[in-house]
N, C-alpha and C positions, 0 to 999 in steps of 0.2 A: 445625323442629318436626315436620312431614311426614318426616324420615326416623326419630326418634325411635319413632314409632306403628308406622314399618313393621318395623322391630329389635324395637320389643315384641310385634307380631302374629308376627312370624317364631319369636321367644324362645317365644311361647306354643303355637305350633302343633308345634314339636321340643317343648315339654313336654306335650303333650297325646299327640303321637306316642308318645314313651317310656313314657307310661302306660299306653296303650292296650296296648302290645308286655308289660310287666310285668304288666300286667293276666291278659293272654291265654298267659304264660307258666305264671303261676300256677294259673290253672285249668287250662290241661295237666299239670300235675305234679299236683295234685290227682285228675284222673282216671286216669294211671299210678298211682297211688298207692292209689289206688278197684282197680283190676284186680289189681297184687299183690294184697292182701286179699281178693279176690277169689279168686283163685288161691290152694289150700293148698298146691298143691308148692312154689311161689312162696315162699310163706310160711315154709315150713318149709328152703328153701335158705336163705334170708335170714337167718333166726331162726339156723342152722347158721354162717353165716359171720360174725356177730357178735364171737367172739374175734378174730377177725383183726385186726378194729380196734385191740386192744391191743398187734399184732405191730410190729416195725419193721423195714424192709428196712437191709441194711448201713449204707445211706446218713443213718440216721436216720430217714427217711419213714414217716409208719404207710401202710400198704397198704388198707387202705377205710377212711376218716377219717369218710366221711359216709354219713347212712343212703342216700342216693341212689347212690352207688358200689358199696354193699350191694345193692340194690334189682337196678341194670346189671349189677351180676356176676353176682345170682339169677339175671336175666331166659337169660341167656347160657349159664349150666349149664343151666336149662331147656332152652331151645332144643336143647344139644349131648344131650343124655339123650332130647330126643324125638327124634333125628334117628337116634341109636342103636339107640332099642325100635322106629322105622321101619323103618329096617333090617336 
């Protein structure tokens, strides 16, 4: 019976873990997602790279399927555009 209890506290502590980690993922994409908005250049790559989702690489693949691959690829022209007007 004793090993039973320690398999359900072990089972409960990896679900507690996992939650905690989902938890705390969620709220980080939420505050990337607070910052785009934040950001109109951001915004306005993003909002720019929208059709591409409808595009499909040879392969079949759409090329940003999800708004968060939108968001990474914004972040990334940003990035390469200020590195340039630095420049």
């Amino acid at each position: 019976m004793l090993l039973w209890i320690e398999i359900a506290a072990a089972a409960f502590a990896v679900f507690c873990a996992s939650l905690m980690l989902a938890v705390a993922l969620g709220r980080s994409a939420k505050r990337a997602d607070e910052a785009v908005d934040g950001s109109p250049e951001l915004a306005e790559i993003a909002a720019s790279l929208k059709p591409l989702s409808a595009e499909r690489s040879p392969s079949g693949r759409r090329f940003f399927p999800t708004p968060e691959a939108r968001r990474e690829l914004a972040e990334m022209v940003h990035d390469v555009l200020d590195t340039k007007t630095a420049a």
